[in-house]
C-alpha positions, -999 to +999 in steps of 0.1 A: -273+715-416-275+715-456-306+737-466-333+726-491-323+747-518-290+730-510-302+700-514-323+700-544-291+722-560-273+685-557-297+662-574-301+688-604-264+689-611-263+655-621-304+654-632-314+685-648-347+674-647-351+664-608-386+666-593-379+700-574-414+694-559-412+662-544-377+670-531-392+703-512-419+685-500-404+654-483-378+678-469-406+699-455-425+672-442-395+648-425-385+682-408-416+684-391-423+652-386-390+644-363-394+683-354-377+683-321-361+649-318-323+650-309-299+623-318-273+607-292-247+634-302-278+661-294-280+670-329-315+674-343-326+638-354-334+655-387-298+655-395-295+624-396-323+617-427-309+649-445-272+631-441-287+599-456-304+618-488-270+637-489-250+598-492-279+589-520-269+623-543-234+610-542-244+582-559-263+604-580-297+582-576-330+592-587-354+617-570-377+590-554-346+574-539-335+608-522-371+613-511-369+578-492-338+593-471-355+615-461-383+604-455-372+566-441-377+571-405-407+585-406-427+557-400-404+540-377-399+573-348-427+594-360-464+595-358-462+593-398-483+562-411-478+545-444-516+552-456-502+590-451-468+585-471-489+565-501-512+593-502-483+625-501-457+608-521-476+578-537-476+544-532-443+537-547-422+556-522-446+543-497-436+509-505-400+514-503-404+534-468-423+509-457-393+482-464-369+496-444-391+500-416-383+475-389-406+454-372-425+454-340-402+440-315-429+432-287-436+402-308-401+385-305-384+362-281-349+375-286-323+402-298-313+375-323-349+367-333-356+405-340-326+410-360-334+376-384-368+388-387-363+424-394-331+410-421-357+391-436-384+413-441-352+439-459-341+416-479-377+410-489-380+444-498-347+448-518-361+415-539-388+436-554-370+471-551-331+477-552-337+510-540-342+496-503-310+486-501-293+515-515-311+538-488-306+515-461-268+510-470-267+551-471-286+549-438-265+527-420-230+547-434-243+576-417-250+557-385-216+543-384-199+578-388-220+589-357-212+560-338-187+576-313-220+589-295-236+555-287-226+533-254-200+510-258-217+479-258-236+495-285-213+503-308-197+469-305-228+453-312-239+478-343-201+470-353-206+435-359-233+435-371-225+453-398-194+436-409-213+405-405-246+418-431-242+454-444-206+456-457-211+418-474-244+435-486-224+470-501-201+443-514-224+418-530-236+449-547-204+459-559-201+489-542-169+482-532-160+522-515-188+523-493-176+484-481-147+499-479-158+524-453-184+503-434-156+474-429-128+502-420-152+517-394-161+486-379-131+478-378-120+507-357-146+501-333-142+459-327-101+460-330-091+495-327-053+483-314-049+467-349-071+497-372-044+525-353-012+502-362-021+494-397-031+530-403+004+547-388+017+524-413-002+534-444+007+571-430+043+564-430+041+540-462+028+567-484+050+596-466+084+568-476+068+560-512+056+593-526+087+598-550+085+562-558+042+568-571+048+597-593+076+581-606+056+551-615+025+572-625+047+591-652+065+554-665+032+541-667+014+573-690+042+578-706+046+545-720+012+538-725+007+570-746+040+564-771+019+533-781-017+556-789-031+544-758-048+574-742-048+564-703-053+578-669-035+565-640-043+568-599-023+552-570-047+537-546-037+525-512-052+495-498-082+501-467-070+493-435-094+460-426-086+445-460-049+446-451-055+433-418-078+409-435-051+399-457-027+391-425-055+368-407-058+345-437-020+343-445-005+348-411+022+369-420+033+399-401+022+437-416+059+445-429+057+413-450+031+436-471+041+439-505+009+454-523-005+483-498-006+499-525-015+497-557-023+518-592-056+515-616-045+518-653-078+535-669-083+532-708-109+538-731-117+504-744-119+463-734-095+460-768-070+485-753-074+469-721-057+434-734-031+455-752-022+478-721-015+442-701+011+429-735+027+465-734+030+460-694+039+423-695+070+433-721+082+463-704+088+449-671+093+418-654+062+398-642+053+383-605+042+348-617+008+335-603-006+370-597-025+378-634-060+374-629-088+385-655-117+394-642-129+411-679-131+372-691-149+358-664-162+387-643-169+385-604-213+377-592-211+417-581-203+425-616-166+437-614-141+438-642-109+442-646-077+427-653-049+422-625-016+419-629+016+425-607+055+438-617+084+441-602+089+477-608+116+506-598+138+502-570+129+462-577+096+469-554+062+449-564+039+471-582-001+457-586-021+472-612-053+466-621-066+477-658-097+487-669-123+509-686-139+539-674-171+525-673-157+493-653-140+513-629-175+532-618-192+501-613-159+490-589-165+518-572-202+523-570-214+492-578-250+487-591-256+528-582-236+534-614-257+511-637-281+541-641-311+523-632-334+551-622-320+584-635-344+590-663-370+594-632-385+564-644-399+533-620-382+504-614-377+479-643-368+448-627-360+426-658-340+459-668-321+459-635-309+422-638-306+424-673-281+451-667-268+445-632-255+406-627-253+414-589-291+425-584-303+393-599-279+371-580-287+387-550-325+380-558-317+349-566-295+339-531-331+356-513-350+332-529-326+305-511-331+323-480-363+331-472-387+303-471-385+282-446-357+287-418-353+293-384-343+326-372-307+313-363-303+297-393-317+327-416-285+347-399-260+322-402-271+311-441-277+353-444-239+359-440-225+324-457-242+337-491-231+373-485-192+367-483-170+380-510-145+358-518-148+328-547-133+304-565-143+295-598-147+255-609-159+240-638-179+214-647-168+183-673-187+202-706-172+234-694-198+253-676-184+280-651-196+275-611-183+302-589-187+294-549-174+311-522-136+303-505-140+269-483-170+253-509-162+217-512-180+192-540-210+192-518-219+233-525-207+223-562-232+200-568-262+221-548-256+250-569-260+231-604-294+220-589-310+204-558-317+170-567-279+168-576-268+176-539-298+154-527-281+125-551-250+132-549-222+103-533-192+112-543-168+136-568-141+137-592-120+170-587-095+170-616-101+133-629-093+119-593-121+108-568-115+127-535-133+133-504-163+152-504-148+173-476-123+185-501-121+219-505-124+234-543-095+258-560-100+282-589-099+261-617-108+228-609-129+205-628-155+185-609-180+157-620-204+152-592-210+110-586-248+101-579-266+077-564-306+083-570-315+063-539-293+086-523-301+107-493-279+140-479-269+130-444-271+157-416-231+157-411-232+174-447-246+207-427-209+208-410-194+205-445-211+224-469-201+262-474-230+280-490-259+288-474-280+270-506-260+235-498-272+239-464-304+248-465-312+222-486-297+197-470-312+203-438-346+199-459-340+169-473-330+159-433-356+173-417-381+154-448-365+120-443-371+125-404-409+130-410-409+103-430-396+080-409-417+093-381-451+087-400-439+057-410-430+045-373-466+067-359-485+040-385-472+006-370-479+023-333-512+032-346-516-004-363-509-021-333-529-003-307-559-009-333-553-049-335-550-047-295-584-036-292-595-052-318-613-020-339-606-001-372-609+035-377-622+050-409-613+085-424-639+104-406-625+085-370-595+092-375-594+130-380-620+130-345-586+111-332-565+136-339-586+165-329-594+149-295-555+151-291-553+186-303-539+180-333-548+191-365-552+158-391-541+122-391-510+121-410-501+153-383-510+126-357-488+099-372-458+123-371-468+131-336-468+089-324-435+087-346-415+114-327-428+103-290-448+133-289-483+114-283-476+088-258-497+051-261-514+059-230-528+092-241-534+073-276-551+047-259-574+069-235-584+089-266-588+057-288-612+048-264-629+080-262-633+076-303-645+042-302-665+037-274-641+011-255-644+008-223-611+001-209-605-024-182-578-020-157-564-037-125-541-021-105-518-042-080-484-028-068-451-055-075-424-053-043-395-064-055-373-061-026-371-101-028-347-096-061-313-085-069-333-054-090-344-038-061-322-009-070-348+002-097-381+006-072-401-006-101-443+000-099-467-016-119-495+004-123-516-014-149-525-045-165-535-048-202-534-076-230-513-079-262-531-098-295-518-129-307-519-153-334-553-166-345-573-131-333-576-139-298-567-115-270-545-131-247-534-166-256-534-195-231-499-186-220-505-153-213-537-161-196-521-185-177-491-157-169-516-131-151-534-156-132-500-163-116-493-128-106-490-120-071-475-095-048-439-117-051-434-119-093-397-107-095-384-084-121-356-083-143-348-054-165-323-049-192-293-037-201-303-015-228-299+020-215-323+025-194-331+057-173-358+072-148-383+090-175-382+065-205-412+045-206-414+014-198-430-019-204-428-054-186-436-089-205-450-115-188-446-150-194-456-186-167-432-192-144-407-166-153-401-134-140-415-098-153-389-086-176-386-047-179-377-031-219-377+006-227-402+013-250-375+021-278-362-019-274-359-038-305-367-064-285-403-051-282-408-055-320-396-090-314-429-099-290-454-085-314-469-124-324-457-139-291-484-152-268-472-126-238-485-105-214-482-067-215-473-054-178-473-016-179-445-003-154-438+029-137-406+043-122-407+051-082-374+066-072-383+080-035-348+080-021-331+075-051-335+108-064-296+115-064-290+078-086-270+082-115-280+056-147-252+045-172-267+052-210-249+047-241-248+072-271-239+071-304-231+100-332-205+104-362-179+129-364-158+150-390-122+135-385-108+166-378-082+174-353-100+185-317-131+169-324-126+142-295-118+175-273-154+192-285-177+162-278-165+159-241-170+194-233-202+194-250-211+165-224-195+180-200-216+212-201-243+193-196-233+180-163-232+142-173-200+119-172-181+096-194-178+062-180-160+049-214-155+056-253-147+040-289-139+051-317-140+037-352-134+047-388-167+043-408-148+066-440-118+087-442-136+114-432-159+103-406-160+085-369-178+066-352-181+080-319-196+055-288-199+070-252-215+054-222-222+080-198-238+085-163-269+108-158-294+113-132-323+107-160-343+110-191-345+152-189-308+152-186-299+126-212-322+145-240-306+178-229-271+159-235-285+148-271-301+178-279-261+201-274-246+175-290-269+179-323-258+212-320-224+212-319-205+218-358-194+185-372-213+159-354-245+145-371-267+110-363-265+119-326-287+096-306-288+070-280-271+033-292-290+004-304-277-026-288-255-035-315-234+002-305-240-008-269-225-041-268-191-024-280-190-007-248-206-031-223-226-066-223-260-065-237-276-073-210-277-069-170-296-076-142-308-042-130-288-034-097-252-029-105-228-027-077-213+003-082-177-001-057-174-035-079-176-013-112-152+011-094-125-017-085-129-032-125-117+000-136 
């Protein structure tokens, strides 16, 4: 265990001037505090905060920072508080403590919900201090050295996790050697077949190429230096996940390899820099396609530096990459080496992004993040922003766009600004209109297309890349939704108001929505719009508001009589519909419920009915009760007709195992095994496909039509609600009649013969 002296002895080598006091005193009092705690390994737990403090002087941060590792657990696993912290170290420490404290997970539904929250409320933290993150990278290094002492399942958990947020984090940040070591110890712990081949390789690799190294090491200095360029040269050998990163994305076998490793040409200046790649290019022969200057147009974590690759001795492939001393620091230790805090100083946060491009783009993609998502989605969008790799587009006046690997036009236009993704219908990549699914290369010059009445559909979720595209299109979804739904919550508000013939005023209508425990009546709109509120409960509380005394009948329709026996139908109550001229109930419908009696037949129709939808029966003289689903079209149709209303009920004693054909509609990315998702999704769900088609509405979408079987309403949603989650697919819902008649006539008499169906097919 590294003593205090020890410790303090570390800072002041690189800050003469370090707080000797502070350091003794948070030593001191995290020592006590986790007094005799052990760790999985049995170690004293306070090794593990004085192992953190240790990671944060090899950084060389500033006092407070090295105070916070040892002091970060404190709250967390102690009886420390943060009143106590603010008042011993001072409210700024407190404050970053405090941010990497996770919490309370009593609160939480899930695993998954804890880890969104407790990301989120980090990432809050490292948006106002950068410092959080730096301890809680430091912090979670230490953990992943020690992991060999956790249960299996544990470490493969804590694995993933961290290549799915901290290494993206330590490489968002530019740090690339601690990614390094995060990703290669994750590695060993999810794939540790693949980490112990790739690693007896590097062994052997270096073992075979030692001669070749110096050899190359002494060319490269010695020619350098005959020109005046002072230079200092270092073979590096790739990390083990990045090669085996390298042979995922390319499929090619590890002994097709050619730059495991590599050599970093440092010198003095940017000038010498350009001069040390001429000198190169002239000596020896060139690779063509592998220069890439990342000095010109530098990488969002702030790296620099020019790469090129030679054929050198033995005719063997020899990568350099060139830069400055200062550049190669910030490669290595990313925004640590900026020297944000080592004058002791507090944090300057115009300073930090002034100096550090990474900070302020990270601040910026937090922005994206936090307001407004889900817990899943906060992960998912989390890890889309925080992957490394770009590509760098242009727009037509020459402005520079980088987006990650995979963005297509859509993520393009989002990231000039919001309202262009919302607008956006179309692209021209390199003067050429091309899909929107199109993926983007480095280089390319796009001119987003836009339509002002445009909207984003919710297929573009599937598409889009970055985490920005996607929240934002699944705002502008979820907006449009509302709207519709307030918009169809009015007319069934309207309506039921001309039934009964009343009006409600502001005052009414907000004791409305409060006597259906909701908060306002544009919340209640939204409510009728989305089926939420049902017209019975509408009407019951209607007449609450109003003073209407409703008047019912109740008679019971047999129907055995009738081919539509099948269905069991029960009326249950009686009401009247408004008509032309004011009057409730016209002649006609008058006439209509006089003639009910105990032998009225029904007929119901074909549109996709099943056990749980609501229905409704229109009566008209001497014809029978004809049954629509409250979502019919048809319905809309009878608003000014002079009809009867029959309110119906299902009754399926002895029917229970029934199953109802229902048709469904959605659109799909034409991408191969598509076809193969959707009928598992149904599939899972336990309902069957009766019959499909298919049909192009753009190159890169389907049409998608299934009629399938389910026992009822319950089952169908449940069937909807997978499919809405499944990549790819987007307008999932059940067919209008137009999408039904593709499949099946519009219309049938309720009771199908099923062995007739059967023999058709």
């Amino acid at each position: 265990m590294m003593r205090q002296y020890e410790l303090v002895e570390r800072v002041q080598a690189y800050n003469p001037n370090a707080d000797e006091q502070l350091l003794n005193k948070a030593y001191v009092y995290a020592m006590q505090k986790h007094g005799s705690q052990k760790r999985a390994s049995g170690d004293p737990y306070f090794n593990h905060p004085l192992e953190v403090a240790a990671i944060l002087t090899e950084l060389k941060l500033d006092d407070a920072s090295v105070a916070v590792g040892l002091l970060h657990d404190t709250i967390e696993d102690t009886d420390a508080t943060r009143a106590e912290i603010d008042q011993l170290f001072g409210g700024e420490i407190g404050k970053i403590v405090d941010g990497l404290t996770k919490i309370d997970r009593l609160n939480l539904v899930s695993r998954e919900e804890a880890q969104a929250e407790n990301l989120r409320k980090l990432l809050l933290a490292v948006s106002q201090d950068v410092r959080v993150l730096l301890v809680k990278l430091a912090d979670r290094l230490h953990n992943m050295r020690t992991l060999q002492y956790m249960r299996p399942d544990k470490q493969v958990r804590i694995a993933q996790e961290t290549m799915d947020i901290y290494a993206p984090l330590a490489g968002r940040m530019g740090m690339q050697d601690m990614r390094n070591e995060l990703e290669d110890l994750s590695f060993r712990i999810l794939h540790p077949e693949q980490y112990a081949a790739i690693v007896e390789r590097l062994e052997q690799l270096q073992a075979d190429n030692r001669e070749a190294i110096e050899t190359i090491t002494r060319e490269l200095t010695e020619r350098l230096g005959a020109e005046g360029i002072k230079t200092r040269v270092k073979a590096r050998v790739k990390s083990p996940y990045s090669i085996f990163s390298k042979i995922e994305r390319k499929s090619i076998a590890l002994e097709q390899l050619s730059d495991m490793i590599g050599f970093r040409v440092i010198v003095e200046s940017v000038e010498q820099c350009y001069r040390t790649v001429g000198l190169i290019h002239t000596t020896w022969k060139v690779v063509p396609g592998r220069f890439k200057d990342y000095i010109s147009v530098p990488k969002h974590n702030d790296y620099r530096s020019i790469h090129t690759t030679i054929v050198g001795p033995s005719r063997q492939r020899v990568e350099l990459q060139i830069r400055t001393e200062e550049m190669d620091q910030i490669a290595e230790f990313g925004i640590a080496a900026h020297a944000l805090y080592k004058d002791g100083a507090s944090a300057n946060l115009t300073r930090i992004e002034n100096e550090s491009q990474a900070y302020g783009s990270l601040r910026q993609t937090i922005s994206h993040l936090i307001s407004g998502i889900s817990a899943e989605d906060f992960l998912e969008y989390t890890k889309l922003e925080l992957f490394q790799d770009q590509v760098f587009c242009f727009t037509p006046r020459g402005r520079l766009i980088a987006l990650p690997r995979g963005a297509t036009p859509i993520d393009f236009a989002y990231a000039l600004h919001t309202d262009i993704g919302d607008t956006c219908v179309g692209a021209k990549i390199n003067g050429l209109i091309l899909p929107l699914v199109t993926q983007l290369r480095s280089g390319d010059e796009v001119e987003i297309l836009r339509d002002q009445n445009h909207r984003p559909p919710s297929n573009w979720i599937g598409i889009a890349a970055t985490g920005k595209a996607r929240a934002a299109i699944r705002r502008a979804v979820r907006l449009a939704a509302t709207q519709r739904a307030h918009a169809l919550g009015e007319h069934v508000l309207n309506m039921m108001l001309e039934r009964e013939g009343v009006m409600l005023d502001e005052a009414e209508a907000k004791t409305l929505a409060e006597e259906l425990h909701i908060g306002n009546r544009r919340d209640l709109l939204i409510a009728l719009g989305e089926g939420k509120v049902g017209s019975e409960d509408l009407g019951n509380a209607l007449a609450k508001v109003k003073g209407i005394r409703k008047r019912r009948r109740k008679l019971d329709l047999p129907v055995a009589d009738t081919a539509d026996g099948w269905f069991a139908l029960r009326a249950t109550e009686l009401f009247k519909f408004r008509v032309p001229g004011g009057q409730h109930g016209g002649p006609a419908a008058k006439a209509a419920l006089a003639q009910l009696d105990f032998h009225t037949p029904v007929r119901i129709t074909g549109e996709g009915v099943v056990p749980g939808d609501r229905l409704v029966g229109i009566l008209q003289p001497d014809a029978p009760i004809v049954v629509y689903p409250i979502h019919s079209e048809v319905l809309a149709q009878m608003h000014d007709k002079d009809v009867a209303w029959v309110d119906v009920r299902w009754d399926l004693t002895g029917e229970e195992d029934r199953l109802f054909a229902n048709v469904i509609s959605m659109e799909s990315l034409n991408k191969p095994g598509s076809l193969a998702q959707i009928s598992s999704a149904i599939a899972a769900c336990d309902a069957n496909i009766n019959n499909l088609v298919m049909r192009m509405i753009s190159p890169d979408f389907h049409q998608m039509i299934f009629e399938i079987e389910v026992r009822d309403l319950a089952q169908l949603t449940d069937v909807l609600a997978t499919l809405k989650r499944s990549p790819g697919l987007s307008a999932v819902q059940r067919a209008g009649a137009r999408e039904a008649g593709m499949i099946s006539t519009l219309e049938w008499d309720g009771n199908v013969d099923r062995s007739a169906r059967d023999d058709e097919r």
